[in-house]
C-alpha positions in Angstrom: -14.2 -23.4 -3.0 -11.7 -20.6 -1.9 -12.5 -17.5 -4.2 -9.3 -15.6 -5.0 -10.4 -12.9 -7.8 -13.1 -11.9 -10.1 -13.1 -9.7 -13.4 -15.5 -6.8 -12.8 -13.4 -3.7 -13.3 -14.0 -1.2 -10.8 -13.9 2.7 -11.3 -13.5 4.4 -8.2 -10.9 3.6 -4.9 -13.2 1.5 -2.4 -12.4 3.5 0.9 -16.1 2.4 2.5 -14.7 -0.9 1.9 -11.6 -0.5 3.2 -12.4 1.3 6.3 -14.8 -1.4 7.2 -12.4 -3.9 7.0 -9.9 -1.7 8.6 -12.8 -0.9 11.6 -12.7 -5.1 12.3 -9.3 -5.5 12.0 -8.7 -2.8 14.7 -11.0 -4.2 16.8 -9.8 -7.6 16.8 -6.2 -6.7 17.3 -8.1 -4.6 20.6 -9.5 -8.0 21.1 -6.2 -9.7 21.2 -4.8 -7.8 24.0 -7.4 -8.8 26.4 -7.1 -11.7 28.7 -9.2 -14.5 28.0 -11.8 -13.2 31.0 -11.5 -10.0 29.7 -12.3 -11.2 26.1 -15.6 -12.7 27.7 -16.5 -10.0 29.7 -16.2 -8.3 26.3 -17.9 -10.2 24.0 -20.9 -10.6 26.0 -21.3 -6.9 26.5 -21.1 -6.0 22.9 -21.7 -9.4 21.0 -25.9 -9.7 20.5 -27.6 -12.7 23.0 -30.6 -13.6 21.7 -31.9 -14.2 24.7 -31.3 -11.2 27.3 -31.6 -8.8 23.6 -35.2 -9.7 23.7 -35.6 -9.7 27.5 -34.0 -6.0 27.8 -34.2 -4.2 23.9 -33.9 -1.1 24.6 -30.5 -1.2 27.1 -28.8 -3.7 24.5 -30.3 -2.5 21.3 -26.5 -1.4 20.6 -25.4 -5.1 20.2 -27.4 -5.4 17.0 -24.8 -3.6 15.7 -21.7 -3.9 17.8 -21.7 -7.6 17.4 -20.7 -7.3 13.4 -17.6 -5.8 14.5 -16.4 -8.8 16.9 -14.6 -12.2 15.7 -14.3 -15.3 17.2 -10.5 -16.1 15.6 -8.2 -14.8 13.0 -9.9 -17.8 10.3 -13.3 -15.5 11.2 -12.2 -12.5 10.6 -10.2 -13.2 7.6 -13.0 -15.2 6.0 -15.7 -12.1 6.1 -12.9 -9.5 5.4 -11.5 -11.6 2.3 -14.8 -11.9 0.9 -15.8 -8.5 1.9 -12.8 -7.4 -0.4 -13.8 -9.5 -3.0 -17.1 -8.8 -3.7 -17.1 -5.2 -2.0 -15.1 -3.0 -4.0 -17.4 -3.5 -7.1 -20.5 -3.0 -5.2 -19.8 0.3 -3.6 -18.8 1.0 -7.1 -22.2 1.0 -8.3 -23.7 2.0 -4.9 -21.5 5.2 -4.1 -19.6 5.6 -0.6 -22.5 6.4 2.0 -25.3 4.5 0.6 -22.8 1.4 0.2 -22.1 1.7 3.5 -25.8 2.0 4.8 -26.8 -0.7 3.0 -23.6 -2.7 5.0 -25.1 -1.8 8.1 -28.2 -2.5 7.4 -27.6 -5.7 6.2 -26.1 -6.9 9.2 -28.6 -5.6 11.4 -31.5 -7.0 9.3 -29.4 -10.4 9.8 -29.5 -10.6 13.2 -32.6 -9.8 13.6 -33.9 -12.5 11.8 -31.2 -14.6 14.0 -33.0 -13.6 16.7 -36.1 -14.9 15.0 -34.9 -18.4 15.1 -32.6 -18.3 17.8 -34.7 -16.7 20.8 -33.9 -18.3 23.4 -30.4 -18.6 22.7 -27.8 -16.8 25.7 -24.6 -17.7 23.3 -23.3 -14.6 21.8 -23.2 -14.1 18.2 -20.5 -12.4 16.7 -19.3 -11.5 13.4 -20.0 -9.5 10.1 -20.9 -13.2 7.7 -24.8 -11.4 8.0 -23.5 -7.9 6.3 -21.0 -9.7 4.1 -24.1 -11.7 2.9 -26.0 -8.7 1.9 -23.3 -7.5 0.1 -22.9 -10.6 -1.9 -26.5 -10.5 -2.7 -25.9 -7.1 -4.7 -22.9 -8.5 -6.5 -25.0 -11.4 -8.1 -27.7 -9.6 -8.9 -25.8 -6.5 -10.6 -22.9 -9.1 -11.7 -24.4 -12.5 -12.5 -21.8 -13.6 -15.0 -18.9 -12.0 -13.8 -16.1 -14.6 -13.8 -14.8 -16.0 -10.1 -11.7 -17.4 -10.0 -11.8 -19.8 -7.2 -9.7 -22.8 -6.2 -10.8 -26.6 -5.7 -9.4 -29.0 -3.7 -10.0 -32.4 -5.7 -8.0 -35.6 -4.0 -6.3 -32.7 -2.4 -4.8 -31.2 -5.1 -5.6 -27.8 -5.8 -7.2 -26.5 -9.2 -7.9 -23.4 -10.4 -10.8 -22.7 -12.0 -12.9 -19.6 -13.4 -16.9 -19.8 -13.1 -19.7 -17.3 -13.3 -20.5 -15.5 -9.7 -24.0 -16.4 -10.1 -22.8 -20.3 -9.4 -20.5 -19.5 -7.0 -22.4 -17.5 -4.2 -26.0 -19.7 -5.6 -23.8 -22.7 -4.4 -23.0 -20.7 -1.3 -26.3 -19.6 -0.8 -27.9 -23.2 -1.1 -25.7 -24.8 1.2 -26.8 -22.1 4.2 -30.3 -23.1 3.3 -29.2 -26.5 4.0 -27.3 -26.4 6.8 -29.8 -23.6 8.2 -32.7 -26.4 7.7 -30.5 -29.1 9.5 -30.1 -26.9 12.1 -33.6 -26.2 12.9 -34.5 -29.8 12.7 -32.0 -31.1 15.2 -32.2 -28.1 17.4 -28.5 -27.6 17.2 -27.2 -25.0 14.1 -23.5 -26.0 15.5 -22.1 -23.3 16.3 -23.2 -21.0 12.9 -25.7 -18.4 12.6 -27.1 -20.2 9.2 -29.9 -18.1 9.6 -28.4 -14.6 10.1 -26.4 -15.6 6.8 -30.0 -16.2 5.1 -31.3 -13.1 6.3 -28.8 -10.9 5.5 -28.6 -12.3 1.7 -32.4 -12.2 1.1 -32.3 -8.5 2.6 -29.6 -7.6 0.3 -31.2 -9.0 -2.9 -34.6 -7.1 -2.2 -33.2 -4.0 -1.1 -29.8 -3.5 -3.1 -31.7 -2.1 -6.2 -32.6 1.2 -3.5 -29.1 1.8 -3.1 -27.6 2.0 -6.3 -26.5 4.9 -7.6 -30.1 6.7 -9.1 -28.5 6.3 -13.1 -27.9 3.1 -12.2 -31.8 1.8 -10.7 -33.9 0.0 -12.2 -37.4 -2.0 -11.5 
């Protein structure tokens, strides 16, 4: 499903939102002028390896955070960024500017870190902001369960249009990195995904959102 829209009004100009995505577009047009051993050298200096992260914390404790704002292709970037846009702009709504984007960042760190977790060993860098954009889809279900997504379907490849509540949409989402997370542990091979940053950084969100909101808006 390709999510186009939703119908959750929004009251206030999403700048947190927009400068995030701004921040990774910037970088990856920086990345786009390097030459391809460049654009290693790069991506292993600020993407996080499991591996040498745990090996030497402290002198590449930056990469938990770095690594959100690299991509591995334009399909990457414009995957987080679109849903980012999406399902952003109505939770910094409710969150207000700074503590929206504190609960981005931590999201993403909390994500790799539980990457880290399963992946240990691992000296492949991981790169992208899927983690953060979790968490921030875990605050848009839980503060907009049946809010309408209009998505698009490919059936016999035709496409169709179709409206359904959020809280199918990202549960489908959500179940299917459980799966794929699950397959990857059992065969020892998550090809090429971080399932489980994905997980982390969802679960994170739908605990912690409910501290970030704006305080009229909290509840327990």
């Amino acid at each position: 499903m390709l999510p186009l829209r939703d119908n959750v009004p929004r009251r206030r100009k999403p700048i947190i939102t927009g400068a995030i995505i701004a921040a990774n577009i910037l970088v990856y047009i920086w990345q786009s002028t390097m030459t391809p051993f460049e654009l290693r050298v790069f991506i292993f200096e600020f993407g996080l390896i499991p591996g040498f992260f745990i090996e030497n914390t402290i002198s590449n404790s930056y990469t938990i955070l770095t690594s959100t704002f690299l991509h591995g292709g334009i399909g990457h970037l414009v995957g987080n960024m679109w849903i980012l846009a999406l399902f952003g702009d109505n939770v910094e709504d409710r969150m207000g500017r700074f503590s929206f984007l504190g609960f981005y960042i931590l999201s993403g760190i909390v994500a790799n870190f539980i990457h880290l977790l399963f992946n240990s060993g691992s000296t492949i860098p991981t790169i992208g902001a899927s983690g953060a954009v979790a968490g921030i889809m875990a605050a848009y279900v839980f503060l907009f369960p049946l809010a309408r997504v209009v998505s698009v379907i490919p059936i016999f490849f035709f496409p169709y249009i179709i409206s359904i509540p959020a809280i199918f949409f990202i549960g489908i989402w959500f179940l299917t990195q459980l799966y794929y997370g699950t397959i990857g542990l059992a065969l020892g091979n998550a090809g090429g995904v971080a399932w489980w940053a994905h997980i982390g950084g969802f679960i994170f969100g739908a605990i912690f959102y409910r501290f970030f909101l704006r305080k009229k808006l909290r509840y327990y």
